[in-house]
C-alpha positions in Angstrom: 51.2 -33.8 15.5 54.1 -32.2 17.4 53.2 -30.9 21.2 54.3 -27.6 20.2 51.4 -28.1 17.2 48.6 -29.1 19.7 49.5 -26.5 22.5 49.4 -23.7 19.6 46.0 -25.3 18.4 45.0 -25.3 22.2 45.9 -21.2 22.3 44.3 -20.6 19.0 40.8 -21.9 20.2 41.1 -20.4 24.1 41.8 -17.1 23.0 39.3 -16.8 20.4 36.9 -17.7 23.1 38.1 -15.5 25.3 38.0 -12.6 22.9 34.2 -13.1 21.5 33.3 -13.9 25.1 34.4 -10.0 25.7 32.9 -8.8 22.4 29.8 -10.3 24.1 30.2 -9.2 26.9 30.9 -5.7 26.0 27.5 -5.6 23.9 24.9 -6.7 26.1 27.0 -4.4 29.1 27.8 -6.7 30.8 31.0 -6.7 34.0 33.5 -9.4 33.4 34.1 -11.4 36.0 37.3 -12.9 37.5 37.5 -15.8 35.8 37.6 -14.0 32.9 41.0 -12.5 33.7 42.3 -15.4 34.8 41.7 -17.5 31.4 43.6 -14.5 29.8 46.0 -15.0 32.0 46.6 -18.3 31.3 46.4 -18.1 27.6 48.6 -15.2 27.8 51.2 -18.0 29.8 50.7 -20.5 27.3 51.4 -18.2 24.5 54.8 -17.1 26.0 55.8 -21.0 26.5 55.2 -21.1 22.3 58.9 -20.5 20.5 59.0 -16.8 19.5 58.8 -18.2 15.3 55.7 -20.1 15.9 53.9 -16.7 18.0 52.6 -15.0 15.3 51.1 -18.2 13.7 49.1 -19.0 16.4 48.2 -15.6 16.7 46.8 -15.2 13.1 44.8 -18.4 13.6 43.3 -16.9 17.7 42.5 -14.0 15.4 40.9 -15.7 12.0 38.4 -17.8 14.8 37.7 -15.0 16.1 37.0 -13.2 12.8 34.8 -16.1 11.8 32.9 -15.9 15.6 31.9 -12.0 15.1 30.9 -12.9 11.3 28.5 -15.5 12.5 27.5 -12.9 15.5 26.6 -10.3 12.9 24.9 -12.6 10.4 22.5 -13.6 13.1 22.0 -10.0 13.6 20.9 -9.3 10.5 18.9 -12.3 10.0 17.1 -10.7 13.0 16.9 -7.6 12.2 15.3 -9.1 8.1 12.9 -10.8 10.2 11.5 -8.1 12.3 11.3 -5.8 9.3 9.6 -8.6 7.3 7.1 -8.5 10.3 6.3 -5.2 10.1 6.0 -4.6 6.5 3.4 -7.6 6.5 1.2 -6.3 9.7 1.3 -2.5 7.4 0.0 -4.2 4.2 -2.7 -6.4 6.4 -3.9 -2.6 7.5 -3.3 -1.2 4.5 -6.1 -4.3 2.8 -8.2 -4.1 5.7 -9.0 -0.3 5.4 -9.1 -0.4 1.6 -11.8 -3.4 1.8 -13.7 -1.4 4.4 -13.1 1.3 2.5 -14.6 -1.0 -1.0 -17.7 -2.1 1.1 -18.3 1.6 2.5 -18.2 3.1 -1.4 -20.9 -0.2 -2.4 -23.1 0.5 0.7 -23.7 4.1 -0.6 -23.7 3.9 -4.3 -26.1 1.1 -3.6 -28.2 3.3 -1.6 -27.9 6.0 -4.1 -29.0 3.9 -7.1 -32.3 3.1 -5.5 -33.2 6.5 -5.9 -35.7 7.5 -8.1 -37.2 10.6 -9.4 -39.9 10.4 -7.5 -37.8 10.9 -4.4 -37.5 14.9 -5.3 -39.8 17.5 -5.4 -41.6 17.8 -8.4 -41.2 21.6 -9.7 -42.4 23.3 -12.7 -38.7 23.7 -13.6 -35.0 23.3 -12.2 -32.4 25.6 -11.5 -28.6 24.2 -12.2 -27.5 24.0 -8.6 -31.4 21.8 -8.0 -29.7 19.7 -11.1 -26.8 19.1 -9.8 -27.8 18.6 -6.1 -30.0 16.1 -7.4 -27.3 14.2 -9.1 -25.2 14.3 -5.4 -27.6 12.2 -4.0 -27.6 10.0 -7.1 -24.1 9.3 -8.2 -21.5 8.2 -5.5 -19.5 10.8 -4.2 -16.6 9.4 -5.6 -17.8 9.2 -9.1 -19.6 12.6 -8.9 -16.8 15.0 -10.6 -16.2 12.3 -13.3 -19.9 12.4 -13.9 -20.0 16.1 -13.6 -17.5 16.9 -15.9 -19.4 14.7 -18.5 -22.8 16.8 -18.2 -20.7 19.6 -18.1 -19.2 19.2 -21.7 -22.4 17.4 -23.1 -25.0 19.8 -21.6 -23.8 22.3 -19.4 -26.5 20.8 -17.3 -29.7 22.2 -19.1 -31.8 18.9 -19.1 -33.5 20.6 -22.1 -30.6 21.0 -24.5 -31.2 19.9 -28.3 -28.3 19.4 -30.4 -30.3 21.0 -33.9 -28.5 18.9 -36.1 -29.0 15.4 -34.4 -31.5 16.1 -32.2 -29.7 14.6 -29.3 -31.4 15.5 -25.6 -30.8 16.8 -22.4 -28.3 16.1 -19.6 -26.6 13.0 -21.7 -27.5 14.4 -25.1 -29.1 10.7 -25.5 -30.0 10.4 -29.5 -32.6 9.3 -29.8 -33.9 11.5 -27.1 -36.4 8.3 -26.6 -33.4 6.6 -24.5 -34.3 8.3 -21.2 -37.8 6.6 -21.3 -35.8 3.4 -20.2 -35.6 5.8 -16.6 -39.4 6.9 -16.6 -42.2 8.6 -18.6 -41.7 12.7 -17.5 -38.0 12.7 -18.8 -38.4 15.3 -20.7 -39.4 17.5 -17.8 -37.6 15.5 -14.7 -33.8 16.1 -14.6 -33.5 12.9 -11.8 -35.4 10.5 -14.8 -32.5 11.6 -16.8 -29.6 11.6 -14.4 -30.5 8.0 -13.3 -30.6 7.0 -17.1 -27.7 8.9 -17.5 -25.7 6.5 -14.5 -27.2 3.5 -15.6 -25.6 4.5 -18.8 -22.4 5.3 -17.6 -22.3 1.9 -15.3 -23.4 -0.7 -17.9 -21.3 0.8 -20.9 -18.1 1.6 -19.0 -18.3 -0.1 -15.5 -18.5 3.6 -13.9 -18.8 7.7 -14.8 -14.8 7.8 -14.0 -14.1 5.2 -17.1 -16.5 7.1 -18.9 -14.8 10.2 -18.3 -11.2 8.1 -19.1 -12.9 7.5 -22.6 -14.7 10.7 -23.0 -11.2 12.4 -22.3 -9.8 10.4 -25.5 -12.7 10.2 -27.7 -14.7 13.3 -27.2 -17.9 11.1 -27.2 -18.9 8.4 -24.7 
């Protein structure tokens, strides 16, 4: 290799330096000192001591290391920047699980507590007004299954826990058939809307897994 060949070689790799050293330099705000100014300066001699033909050569090749030096800069920037976003999108969806299992234990707690009502927890009355129905069936059904359930009564029954369908003699709240279902719930169904409403949820639970799947097939089938 000719000295002319090394020297330019020499050039190429000092002023790349130099030049990412000032891209750096420039980024993180930093002053740049004197020796700084005087490696340009000697690159800058060396460069004029290169024949005028071979120049622009040794120029491409300062320039494509120094390309390849702010590619590498800005890959590890984004690397970075992947990493901190993967970071945060993994500490939302550990938030997002933890609320929607407190969330799943919270909804168990009370429709567990709601199931072990019975009728016997309500006033016994000689009969039962709608709204004394269907405030009945609040404390009975979880309050997120309640409009799913609601909307059921309200199509089979329009909550009149003495309804009789005259041609199949189907029964109350559910329209159970035979009406002898409810019995499963206690004795006084035929006068206690809460014995119905809990057979009614038991119903609803065992058959479909909850009154919102049986409103899903309800909504498809007209029957449940």
């Amino acid at each position: 290799m000719s000295r002319i060949s090394v020297r330019g070689l020499a050039v190429a790799s000092a002023t790349a330096v130099t030049a990412v050293g000032s891209v750096v330099g420039v980024a993180s705000g930093s002053v740049a000192q004197a020796n700084d100014a005087d490696a340009t300066a000697s690159d800058a001699t060396l460069l004029a001591d290169i024949p005028v033909g071979q120049q622009a050569q040794v120029q491409t090749a300062s320039l494509t290391q120094q390309a390849s030096y702010q590619a590498i800069a800005a890959d590890e920037g984004a690397k970075k920047d992947a990493e901190e976003a993967a970071r945060r999108a993994a500490a939302e969806t550990a938030i997002a699980k933890k609320k929607a299992a407190e969330k799943a234990a919270k909804d168990r707690a009370e429709a567990k507590a709601k199931a072990s009502r019975s009728a016997g927890d309500f006033p016994i009355l000689g009969s039962y007004s709608i709204g004394q129905i269907q405030d009945m069936a609040a404390q009975m059904v979880p309050s997120g299954q309640f409009q799913c359930f609601s909307n059921i009564v309200d199509h089979e029954s329009s909550w009149n826990y003495h309804a009789v369908n005259a041609s199949s003699g189907a029964y109350g709240l559910f329209q159970a058939l035979p009406a002898g279902k409810y019995a499963s719930a206690g004795s006084d169904w035929r006068t206690n809307p809460a014995t119905q409403i809990k057979w009614g949820l038991n119903y609803m639970d065992s058959r479909y897994g909850s009154p919102c799947e049986a409103w899903s097939f309800w909504q498809a089938n007209h029957w449940y």
